[in-house]
C-alpha positions as CSV (number, residue, x, y, z in Angstrom):
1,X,-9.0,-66.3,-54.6
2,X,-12.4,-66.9,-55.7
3,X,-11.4,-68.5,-59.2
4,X,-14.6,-70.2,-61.3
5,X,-12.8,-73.9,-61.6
6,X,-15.9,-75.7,-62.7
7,X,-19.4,-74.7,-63.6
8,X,-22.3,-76.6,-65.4
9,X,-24.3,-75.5,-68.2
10,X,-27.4,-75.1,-66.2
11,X,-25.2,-72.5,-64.0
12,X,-23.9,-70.8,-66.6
13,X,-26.8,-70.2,-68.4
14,X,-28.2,-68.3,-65.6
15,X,-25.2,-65.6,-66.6
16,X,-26.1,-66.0,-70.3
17,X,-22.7,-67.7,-70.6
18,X,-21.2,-71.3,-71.4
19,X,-19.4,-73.2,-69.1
20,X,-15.9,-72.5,-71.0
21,X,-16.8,-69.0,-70.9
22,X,-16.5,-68.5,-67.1
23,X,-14.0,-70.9,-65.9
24,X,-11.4,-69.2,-64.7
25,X,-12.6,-66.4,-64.4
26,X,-13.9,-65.4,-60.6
27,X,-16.9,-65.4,-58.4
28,X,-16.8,-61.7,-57.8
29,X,-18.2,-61.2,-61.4
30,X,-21.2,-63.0,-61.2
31,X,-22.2,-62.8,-57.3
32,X,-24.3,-60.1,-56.2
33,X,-22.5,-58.4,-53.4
34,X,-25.2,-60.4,-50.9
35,X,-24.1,-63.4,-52.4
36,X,-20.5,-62.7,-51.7
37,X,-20.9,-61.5,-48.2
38,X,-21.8,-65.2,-47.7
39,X,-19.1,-65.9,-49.4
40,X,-16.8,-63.6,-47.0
41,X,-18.8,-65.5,-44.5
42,X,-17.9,-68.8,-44.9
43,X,-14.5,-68.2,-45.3
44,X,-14.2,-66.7,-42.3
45,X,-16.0,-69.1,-40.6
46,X,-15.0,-72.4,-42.1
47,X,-19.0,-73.6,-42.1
48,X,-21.6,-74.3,-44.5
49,X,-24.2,-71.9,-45.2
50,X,-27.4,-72.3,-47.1
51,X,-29.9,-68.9,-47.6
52,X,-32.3,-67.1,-49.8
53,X,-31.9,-64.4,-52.1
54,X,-34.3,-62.5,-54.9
55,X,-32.4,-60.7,-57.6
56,X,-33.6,-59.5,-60.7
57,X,-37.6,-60.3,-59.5
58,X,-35.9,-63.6,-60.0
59,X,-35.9,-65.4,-56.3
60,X,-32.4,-68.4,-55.4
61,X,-31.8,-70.8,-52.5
62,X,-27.7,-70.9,-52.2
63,X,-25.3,-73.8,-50.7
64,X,-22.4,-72.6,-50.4
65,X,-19.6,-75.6,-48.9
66,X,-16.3,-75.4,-47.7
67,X,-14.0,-78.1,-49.4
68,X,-11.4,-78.6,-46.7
69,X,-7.5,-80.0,-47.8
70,X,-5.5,-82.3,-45.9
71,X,-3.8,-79.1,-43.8
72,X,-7.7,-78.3,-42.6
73,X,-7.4,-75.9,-44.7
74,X,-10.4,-74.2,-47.3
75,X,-9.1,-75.4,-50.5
76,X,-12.1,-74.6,-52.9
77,X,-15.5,-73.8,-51.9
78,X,-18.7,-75.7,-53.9
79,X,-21.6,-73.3,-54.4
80,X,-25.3,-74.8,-55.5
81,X,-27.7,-72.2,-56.4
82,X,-31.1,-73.7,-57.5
83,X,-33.8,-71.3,-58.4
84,X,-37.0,-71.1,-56.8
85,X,-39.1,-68.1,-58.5
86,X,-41.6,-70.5,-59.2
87,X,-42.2,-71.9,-55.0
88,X,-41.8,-68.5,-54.0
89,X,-44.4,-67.4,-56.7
90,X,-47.0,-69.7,-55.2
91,X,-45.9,-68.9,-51.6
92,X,-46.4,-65.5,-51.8
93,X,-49.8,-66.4,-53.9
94,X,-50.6,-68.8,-51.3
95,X,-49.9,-65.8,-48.4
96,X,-52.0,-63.4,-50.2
97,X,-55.1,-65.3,-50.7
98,X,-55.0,-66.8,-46.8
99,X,-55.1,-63.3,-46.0
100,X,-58.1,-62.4,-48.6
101,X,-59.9,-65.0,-46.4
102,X,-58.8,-64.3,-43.4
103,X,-60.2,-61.1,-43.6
104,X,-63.6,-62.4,-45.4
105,X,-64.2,-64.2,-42.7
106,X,-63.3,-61.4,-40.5
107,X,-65.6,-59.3,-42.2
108,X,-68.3,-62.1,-42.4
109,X,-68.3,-62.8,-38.6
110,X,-68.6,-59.3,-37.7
111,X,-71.1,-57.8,-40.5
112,X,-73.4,-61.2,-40.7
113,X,-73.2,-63.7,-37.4
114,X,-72.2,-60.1,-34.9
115,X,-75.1,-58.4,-36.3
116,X,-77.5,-61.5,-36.2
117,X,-76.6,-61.9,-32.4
118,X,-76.8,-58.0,-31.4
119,X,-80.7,-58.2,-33.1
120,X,-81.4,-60.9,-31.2
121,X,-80.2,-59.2,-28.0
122,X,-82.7,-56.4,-28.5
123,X,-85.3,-58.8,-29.3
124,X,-83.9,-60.6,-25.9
125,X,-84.4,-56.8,-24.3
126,X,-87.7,-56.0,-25.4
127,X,-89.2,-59.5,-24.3
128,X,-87.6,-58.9,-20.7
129,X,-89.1,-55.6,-20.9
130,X,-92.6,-56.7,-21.9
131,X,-92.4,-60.0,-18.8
132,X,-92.1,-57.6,-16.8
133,X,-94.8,-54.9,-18.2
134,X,-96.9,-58.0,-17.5
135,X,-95.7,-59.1,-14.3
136,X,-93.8,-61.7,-14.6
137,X,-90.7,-60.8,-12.4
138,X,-89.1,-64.8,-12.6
139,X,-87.2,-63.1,-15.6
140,X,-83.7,-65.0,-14.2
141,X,-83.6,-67.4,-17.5
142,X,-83.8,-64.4,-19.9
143,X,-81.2,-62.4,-18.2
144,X,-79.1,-65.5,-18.3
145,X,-79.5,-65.5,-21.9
146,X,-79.0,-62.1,-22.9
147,X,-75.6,-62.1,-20.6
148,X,-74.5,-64.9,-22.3
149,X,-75.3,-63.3,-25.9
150,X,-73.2,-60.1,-24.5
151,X,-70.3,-62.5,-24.2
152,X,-70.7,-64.0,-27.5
153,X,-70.9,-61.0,-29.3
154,X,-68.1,-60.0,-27.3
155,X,-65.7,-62.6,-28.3
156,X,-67.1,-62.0,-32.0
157,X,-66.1,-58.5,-32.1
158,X,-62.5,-59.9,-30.5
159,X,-61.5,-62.6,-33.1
160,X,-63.4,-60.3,-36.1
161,X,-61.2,-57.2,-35.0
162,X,-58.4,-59.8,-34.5
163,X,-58.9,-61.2,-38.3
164,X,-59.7,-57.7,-39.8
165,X,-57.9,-54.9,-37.4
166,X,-58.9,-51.5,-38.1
167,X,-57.5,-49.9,-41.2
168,X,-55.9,-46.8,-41.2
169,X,-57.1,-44.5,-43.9
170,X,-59.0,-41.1,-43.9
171,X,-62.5,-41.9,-42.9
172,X,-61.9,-45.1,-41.0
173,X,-61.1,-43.3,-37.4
174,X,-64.7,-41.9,-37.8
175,X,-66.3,-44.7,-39.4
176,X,-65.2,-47.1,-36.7
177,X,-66.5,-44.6,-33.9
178,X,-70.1,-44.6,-35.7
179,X,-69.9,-48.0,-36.1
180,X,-69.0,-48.4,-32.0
181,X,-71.5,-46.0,-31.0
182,X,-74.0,-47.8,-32.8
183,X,-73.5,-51.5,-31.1
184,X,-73.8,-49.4,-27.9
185,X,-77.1,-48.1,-28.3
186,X,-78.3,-51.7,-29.7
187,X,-76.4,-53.6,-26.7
188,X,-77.2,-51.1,-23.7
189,X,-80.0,-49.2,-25.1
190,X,-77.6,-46.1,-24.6
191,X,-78.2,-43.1,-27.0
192,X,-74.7,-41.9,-28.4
């Protein structure tokens, strides 16, 4: 029936009660009603169940155990909340700033190394240009080399827009289009 047989002080205090204060009285009071569909849950099911719940910005790992009577039968069930705001605190700290420097580095692959490689692609280009302007046609080793910087900047702008996808705000369909247009002209010598 859900009746409070035993509680410590540590558990009680949670409620801003003593211990003497909520025996016998039952769980329905104090559970939220996500705590209690766990409740429902394991006796229903007869099985253990152990999950996390934030209430009041304050954040709980529950136990909840059957205690089983000679028939096989539920006869009490033991419930062990401890609270975890503090883990959680630092998790979700710990969450926030991975993703601060995920997107750092993001931003620093694409803005510093992407930019370095795509100048030294048209320096690549113009050199080619000039061999040939003064011609030396066994260009084959430069070519190799400015395909090979086309892939690398390739995969750059992959695992940058991978780290950093494109946000969604008012200017930044057209600022990503100016910013596209721009690598093309560097990379292909293509006006746009």
């Amino acid at each position: 029936d859900g009746t409070i047989e035993l509680i410590n002080y540590s558990g009680a205090s949670w409620f801003n009660r003593n211990p003497d204060e909520m025996i016998g009285d039952t769980v329905n009071k104090f559970l939220t009603r996500y705590e209690l569909k766990h409740f429902d849950e394991l006796l229903l099911t007869g099985r253990a169940l152990s999950f996390e719940h934030e209430h009041n910005n304050k954040y709980f790992y529950n136990n909840y155990y059957p205690v089983y009577g000679e028939n096989e039968k539920i006869l009490e069930v033991a419930i062990y909340i401890k609270n975890i705001t503090k883990i959680k605190t630092i998790e979700m700290e710990l969450i926030r700033t991975s993703e601060e420097e995920r997107q750092k580095i993001g931003h620093d692959l694409h803005d510093g190394i992407g930019q370095e490689l795509t100048g030294m692609l048209y320096l690549l280009n113009t050199l080619k240009k000039r061999f040939l302007k003064m011609g030396y046609h066994e260009i084959e080793l430069i070519e190799n080399i400015i395909e090979t910087n086309k892939k690398v900047i390739k995969r750059l702008r992959k695992i940058s827009k991978d780290m950093v996808p494109v946000s969604v705000g008012k200017d930044s369909l057209i600022h990503s289009l100016k910013s596209m247009a721009r690598e093309v002209t560097e990379l292909y010598n293509i006006p746009c």
